[in-house]
C-alpha positions as a printed NumPy array, in Angstrom:
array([[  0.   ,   0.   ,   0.   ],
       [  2.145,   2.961,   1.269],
       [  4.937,   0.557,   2.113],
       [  5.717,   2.345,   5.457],
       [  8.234,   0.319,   7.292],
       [  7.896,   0.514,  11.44 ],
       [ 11.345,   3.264,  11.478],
       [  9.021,   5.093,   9.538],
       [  5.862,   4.807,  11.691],
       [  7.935,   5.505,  14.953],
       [  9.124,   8.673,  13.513],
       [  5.876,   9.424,  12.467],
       [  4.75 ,   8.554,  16.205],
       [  7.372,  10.9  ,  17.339],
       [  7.136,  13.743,  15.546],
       [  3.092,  13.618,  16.406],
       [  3.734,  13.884,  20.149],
       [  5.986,  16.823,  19.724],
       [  3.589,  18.885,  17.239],
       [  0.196,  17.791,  19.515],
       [  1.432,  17.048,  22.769],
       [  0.789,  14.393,  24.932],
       [ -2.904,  15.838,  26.557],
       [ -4.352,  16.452,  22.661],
       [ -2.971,  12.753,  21.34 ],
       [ -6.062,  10.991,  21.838],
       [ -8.537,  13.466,  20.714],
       [ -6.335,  13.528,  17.337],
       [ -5.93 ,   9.815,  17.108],
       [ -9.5  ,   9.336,  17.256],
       [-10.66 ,  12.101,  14.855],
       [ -7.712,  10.988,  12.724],
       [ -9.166,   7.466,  12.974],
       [-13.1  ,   8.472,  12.346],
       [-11.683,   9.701,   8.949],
       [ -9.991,   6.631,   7.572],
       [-12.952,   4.751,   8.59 ],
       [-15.042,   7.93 ,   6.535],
       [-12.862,   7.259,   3.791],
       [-13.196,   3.677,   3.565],
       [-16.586,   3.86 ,   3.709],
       [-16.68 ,   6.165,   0.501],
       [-14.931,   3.995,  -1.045],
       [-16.551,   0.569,  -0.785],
       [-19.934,   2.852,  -1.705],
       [-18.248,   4.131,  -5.023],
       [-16.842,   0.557,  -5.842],
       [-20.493,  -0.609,  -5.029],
       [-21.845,   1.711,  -7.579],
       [-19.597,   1.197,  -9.802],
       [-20.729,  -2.86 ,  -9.37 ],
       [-24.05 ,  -1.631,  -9.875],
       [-23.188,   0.211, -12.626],
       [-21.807,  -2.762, -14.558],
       [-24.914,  -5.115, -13.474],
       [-27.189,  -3.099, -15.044],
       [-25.158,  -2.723, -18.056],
       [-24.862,  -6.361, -18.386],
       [-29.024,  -6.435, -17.611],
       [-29.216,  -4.231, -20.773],
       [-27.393,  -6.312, -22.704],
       [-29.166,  -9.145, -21.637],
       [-32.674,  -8.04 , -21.961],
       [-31.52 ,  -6.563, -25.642],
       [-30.579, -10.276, -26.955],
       [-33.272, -11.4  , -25.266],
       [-35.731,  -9.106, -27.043],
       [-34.016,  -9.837, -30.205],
       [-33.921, -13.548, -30.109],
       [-38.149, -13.135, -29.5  ],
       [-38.127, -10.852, -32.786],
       [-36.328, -13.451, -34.593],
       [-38.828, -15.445, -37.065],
       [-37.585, -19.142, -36.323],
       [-40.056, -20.903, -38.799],
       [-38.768, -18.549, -41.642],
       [-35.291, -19.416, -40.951],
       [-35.83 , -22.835, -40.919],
       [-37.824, -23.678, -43.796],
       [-35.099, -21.242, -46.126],
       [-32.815, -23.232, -44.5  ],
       [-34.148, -26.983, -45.433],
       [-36.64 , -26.196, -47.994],
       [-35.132, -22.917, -49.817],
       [-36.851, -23.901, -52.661],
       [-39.663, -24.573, -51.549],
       [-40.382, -27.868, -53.413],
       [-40.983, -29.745, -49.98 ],
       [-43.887, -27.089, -48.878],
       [-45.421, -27.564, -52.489],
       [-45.389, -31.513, -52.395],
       [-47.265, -31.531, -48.888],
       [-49.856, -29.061, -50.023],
       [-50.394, -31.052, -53.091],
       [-50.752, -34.247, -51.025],
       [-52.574, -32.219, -48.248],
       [-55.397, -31.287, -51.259],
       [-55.222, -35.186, -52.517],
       [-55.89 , -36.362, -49.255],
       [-58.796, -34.147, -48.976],
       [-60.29 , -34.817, -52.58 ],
       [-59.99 , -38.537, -52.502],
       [-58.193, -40.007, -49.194],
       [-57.482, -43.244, -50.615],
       [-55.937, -42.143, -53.291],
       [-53.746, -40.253, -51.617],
       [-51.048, -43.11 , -50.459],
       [-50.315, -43.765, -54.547],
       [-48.495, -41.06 , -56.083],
       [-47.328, -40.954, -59.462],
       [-43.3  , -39.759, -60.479],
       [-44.567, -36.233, -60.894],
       [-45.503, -35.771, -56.732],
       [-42.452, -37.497, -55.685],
       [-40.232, -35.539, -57.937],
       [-38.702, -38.432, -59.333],
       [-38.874, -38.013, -63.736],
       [-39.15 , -41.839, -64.122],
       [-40.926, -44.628, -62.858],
       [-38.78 , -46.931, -60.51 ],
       [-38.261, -50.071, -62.681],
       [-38.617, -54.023, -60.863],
       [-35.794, -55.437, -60.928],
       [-34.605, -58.43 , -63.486],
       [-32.93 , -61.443, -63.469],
       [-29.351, -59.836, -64.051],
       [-30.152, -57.363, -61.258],
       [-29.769, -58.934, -57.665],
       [-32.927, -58.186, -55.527],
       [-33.646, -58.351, -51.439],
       [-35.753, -60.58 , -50.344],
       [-37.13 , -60.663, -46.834],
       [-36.436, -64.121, -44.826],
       [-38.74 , -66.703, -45.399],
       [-39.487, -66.086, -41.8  ],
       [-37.939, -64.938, -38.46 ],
       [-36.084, -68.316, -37.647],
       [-34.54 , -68.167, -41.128],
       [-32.48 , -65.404, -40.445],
       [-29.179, -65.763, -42.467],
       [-25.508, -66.174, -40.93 ],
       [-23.771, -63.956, -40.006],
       [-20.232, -63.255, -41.691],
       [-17.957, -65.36 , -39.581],
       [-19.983, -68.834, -40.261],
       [-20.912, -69.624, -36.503],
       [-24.528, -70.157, -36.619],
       [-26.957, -67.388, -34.515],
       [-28.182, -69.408, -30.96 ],
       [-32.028, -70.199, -32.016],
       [-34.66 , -67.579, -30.912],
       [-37.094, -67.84 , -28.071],
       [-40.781, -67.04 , -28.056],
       [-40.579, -64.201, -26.445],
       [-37.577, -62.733, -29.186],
       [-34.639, -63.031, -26.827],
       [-31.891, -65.716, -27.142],
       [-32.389, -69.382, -25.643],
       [-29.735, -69.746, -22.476],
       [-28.537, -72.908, -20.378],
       [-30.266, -72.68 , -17.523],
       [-27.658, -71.45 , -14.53 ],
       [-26.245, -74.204, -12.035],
       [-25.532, -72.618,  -8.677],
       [-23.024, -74.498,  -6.424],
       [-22.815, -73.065,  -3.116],
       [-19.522, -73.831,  -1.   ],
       [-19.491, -74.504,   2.775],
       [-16.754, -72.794,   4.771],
       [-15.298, -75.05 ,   6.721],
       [-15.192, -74.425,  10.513],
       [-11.639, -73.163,  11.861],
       [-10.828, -74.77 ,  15.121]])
């Protein structure tokens, strides 16, 4: 702080009781005293103010992003976002108005509604083709050639049924 070392203070000391005297001392010491205390006090108020100060700065700043996040339009950003063509809003309009004309009509769409330009083809012979399993049992191997353990009814795995052995301690004599 002031970095007065204790020579310095007993000098100070010193050269107080010669300017005051001896009878005055106290009184001065504790006037002297009431004004530090003064002055600390002023300054913990101003550095409170000043804390103040910056909280409602930071309040302002908060309440501003806060008022513009509410301002922000959300939906509009998000359908230029993912739709910024607007093809997907068309298609589900258009299916929106099928459904509404004719409801079972509406699950079979032609290659113009799914914005495909041709017809998906079947395949052929040359072209392989995925079959579902004959049924759940049939489930094909997997890649390293062990054989899957055979299902249960309820869709879990069949297990060996546990053997529990239980050991008896031996009494120690």
């Amino acid at each position: 702080m002031l970095d007065v070392g204790w020579n310095e203070l007993l000098i100070i000391a010193l050269v107080t009781i010669l300017v005051v005297g001896p009878k005055e001392l106290p009184h001065v010491l504790r006037t002297v005293t009431q004004f530090f205390r003064k002055l600390r006090a002023m300054a913990s108020e101003f550095q409170s103010g000043l804390d103040d100060l910056a909280r409602e700065a930071e309040l302002q700043d908060l309440k501003q992003n806060i008022e513009k996040t509410a301002s922000t339009d959300f939906a509009g950003e998000l359908e230029q976002e993912f739709d910024p063509t607007g093809e997907v809003d068309h298609s589900v309009r258009e299916l929106g108005k099928q459904i509404k004309e004719d409801p079972r009509k509406a699950g079979k769409s032609t290659g113009k509604e799914s914005g495909r330009s041709k017809p998906v083809k079947p395949a052929t012979a040359s072209e392989p083709s995925i079959a579902p399993p004959e049924s759940a049992d049939a489930a094909p191997e997997p890649a390293g050639g062990k054989p899957r353990s055979p299902k249960t009814a309820s869709g879990g795995t069949a297990r060996k049924p546990a053997t529990k052995t239980k050991k008896k301690a031996g009494k120690a004599s």
